[in-house]
C-alpha positions as CSV (number, residue, x, y, z in Angstrom):
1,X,-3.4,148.1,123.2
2,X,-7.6,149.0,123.8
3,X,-9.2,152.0,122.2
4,X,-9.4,153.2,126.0
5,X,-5.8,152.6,126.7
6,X,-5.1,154.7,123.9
7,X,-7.1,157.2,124.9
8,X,-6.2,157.1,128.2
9,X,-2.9,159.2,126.9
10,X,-4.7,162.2,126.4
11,X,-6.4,162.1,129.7
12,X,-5.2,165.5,131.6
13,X,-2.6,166.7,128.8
14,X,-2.6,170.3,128.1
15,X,-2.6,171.4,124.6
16,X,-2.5,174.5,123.1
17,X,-4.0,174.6,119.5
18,X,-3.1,177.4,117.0
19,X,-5.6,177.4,114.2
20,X,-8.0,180.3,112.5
21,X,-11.3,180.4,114.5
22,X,-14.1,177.9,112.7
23,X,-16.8,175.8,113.8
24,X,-14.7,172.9,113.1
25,X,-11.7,173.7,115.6
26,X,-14.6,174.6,118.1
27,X,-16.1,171.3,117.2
28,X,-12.7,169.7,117.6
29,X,-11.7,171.3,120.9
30,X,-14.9,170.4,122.6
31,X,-14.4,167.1,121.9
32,X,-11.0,167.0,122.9
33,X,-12.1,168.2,126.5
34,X,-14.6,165.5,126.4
35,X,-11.6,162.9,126.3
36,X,-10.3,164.6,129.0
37,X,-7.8,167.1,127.2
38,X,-7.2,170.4,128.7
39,X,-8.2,172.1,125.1
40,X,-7.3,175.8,124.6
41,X,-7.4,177.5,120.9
42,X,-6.1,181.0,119.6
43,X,-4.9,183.0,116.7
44,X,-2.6,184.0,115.4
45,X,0.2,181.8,117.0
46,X,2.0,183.9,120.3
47,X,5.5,182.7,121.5
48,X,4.2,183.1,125.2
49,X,2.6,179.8,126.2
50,X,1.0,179.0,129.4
51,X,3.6,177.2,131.8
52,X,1.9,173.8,132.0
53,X,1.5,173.0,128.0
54,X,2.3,169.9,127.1
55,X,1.6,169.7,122.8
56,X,1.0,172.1,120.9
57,X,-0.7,171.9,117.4
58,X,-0.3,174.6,114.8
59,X,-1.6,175.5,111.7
60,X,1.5,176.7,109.5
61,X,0.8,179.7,107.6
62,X,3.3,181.9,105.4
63,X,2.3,185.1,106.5
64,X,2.4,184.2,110.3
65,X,6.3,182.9,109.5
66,X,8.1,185.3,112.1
67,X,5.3,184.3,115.1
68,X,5.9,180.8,113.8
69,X,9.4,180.8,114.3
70,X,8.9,182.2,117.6
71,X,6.2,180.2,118.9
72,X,8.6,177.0,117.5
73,X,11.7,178.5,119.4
74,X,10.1,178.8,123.0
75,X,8.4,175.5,122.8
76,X,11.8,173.6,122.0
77,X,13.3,175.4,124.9
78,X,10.5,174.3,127.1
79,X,10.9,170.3,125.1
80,X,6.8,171.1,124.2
81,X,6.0,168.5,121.8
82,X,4.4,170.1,118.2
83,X,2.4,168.6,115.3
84,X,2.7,171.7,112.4
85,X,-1.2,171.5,110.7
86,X,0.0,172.3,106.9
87,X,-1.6,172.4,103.2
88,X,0.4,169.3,101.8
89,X,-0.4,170.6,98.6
90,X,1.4,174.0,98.9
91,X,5.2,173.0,98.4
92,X,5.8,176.4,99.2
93,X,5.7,175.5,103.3
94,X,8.0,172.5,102.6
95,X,11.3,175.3,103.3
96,X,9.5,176.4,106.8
97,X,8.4,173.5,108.0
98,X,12.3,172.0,108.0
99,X,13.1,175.1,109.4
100,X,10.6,174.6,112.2
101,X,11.3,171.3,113.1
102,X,7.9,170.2,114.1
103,X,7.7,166.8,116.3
104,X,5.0,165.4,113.1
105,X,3.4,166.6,110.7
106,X,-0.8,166.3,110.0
107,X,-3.2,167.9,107.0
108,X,-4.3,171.3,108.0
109,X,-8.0,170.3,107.0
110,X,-8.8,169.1,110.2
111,X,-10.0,165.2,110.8
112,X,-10.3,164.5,114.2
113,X,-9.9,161.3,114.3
114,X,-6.3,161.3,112.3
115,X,-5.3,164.3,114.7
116,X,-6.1,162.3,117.5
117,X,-4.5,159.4,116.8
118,X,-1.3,162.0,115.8
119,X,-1.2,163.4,118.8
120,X,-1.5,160.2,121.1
121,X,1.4,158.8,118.5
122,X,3.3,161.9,119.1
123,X,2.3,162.2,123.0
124,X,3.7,158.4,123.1
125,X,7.0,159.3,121.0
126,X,8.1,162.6,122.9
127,X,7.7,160.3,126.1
128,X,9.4,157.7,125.1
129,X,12.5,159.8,124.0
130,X,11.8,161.5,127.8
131,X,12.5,158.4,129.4
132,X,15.6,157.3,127.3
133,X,17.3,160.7,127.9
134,X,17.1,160.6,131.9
135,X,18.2,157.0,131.9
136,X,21.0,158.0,129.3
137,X,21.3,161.1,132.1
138,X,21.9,158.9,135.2
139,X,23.9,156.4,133.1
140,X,26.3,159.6,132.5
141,X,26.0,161.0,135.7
142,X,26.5,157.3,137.3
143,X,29.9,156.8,135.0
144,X,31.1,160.4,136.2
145,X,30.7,159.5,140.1
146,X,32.4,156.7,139.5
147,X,35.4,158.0,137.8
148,X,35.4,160.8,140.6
149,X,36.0,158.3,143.0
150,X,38.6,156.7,140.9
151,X,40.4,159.4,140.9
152,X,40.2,159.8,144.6
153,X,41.5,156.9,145.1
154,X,44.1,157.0,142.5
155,X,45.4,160.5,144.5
156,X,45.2,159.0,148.0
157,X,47.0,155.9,147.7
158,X,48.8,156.6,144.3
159,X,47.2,153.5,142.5
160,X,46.6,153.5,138.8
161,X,42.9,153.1,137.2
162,X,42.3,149.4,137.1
163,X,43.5,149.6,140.9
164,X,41.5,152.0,141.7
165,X,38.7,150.1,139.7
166,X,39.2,146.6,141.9
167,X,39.5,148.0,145.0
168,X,36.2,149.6,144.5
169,X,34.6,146.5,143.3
170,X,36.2,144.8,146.1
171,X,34.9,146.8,149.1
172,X,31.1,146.9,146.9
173,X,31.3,143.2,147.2
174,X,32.7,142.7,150.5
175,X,29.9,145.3,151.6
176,X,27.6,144.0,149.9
177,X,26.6,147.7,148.2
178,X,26.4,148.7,144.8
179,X,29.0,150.2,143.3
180,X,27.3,153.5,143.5
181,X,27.1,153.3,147.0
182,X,30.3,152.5,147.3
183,X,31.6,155.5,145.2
184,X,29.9,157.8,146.8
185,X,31.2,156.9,150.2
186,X,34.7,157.0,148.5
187,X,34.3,160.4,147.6
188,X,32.4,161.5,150.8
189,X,35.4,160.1,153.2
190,X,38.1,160.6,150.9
191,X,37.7,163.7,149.7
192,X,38.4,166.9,151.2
């Protein structure tokens, strides 16, 4: 993959970055939206999020733990991918950040370049597991259609489940349809 490609993932995104105020997070946010990045930057953390975030990355403080768990909370509800920014020298976070379940994990000190790379890794990984549960979705959905019209056909004409099973793969083939197809119209003529 090109530097460009790579890039190319952060083109658009919206990201929400929780961090104190300094002239490195400025810095940082500027040149986020330079790559394209729809940049915004607050603090403390707030649970409300804007409805088209897409990452968020937040720095994990102690004394912000109840906004943290919050903020944590709504974003898994709303599958918002989130790198936690944390002191790896304070062991002390170690117990809140497996409580909060962040998607990865970067040094609070912020380096743009390893945050960037973090976040397109990240960006790459939360899409990737997007993908595999909405084919795992329609692969479940797919299987339940199916065994709908298995049973419809098992009710109507009192055949057992491999019956059922040929006589569907029989009139897909004969029909020249999938088997989807072929279910469906099963349970769309049969059933009533």
């Amino acid at each position: 993959m090109t530097e460009q490609s790579l890039l190319a993932t952060l083109s658009g995104v919206r990201l929400h970055i929780f961090h104190p105020d300094s002239q490195s997070v400025r810095a940082f946010c500027a040149s986020l939206t330079q790559l394209g990045c729809h940049a915004q930057h607050s603090w403390p953390p707030a649970a409300s999020l804007s409805t088209d975030t897409q990452l968020l990355v937040v720095a994990i403080d102690m004394h912000q733990q109840p906004l943290l768990t919050a903020l944590f909370i709504s974003a898994r509800e709303r599958d918002i991918p989130i790198i936690a920014l944390a002191d790896s020298h304070n062991a002390r976070l170690f117990p809140l950040l497996l409580q909060l379940q962040p998607n990865a994990i970067a040094a609070r000190e912020l380096n743009p370049f390893a945050l960037i790379v973090q976040m397109i890794g990240t960006l790459k990984t939360v899409r990737h597991q997007q993908r595999l549960r909405a084919v795992q979705q329609a692969r479940q959905a797919r299987s339940e259609r199916l065994a709908q019209a298995k049973s419809v056909l098992m009710q109507t004409f009192g055949l057992d489940e491999s019956g059922a099973y040929r006589l569907m793969r029989s009139e897909a083939m004969n029909t020249r349809s999938s088997m989807e197809y072929t279910a469906e119209r099963v349970i769309t003529t049969l059933q009533k």
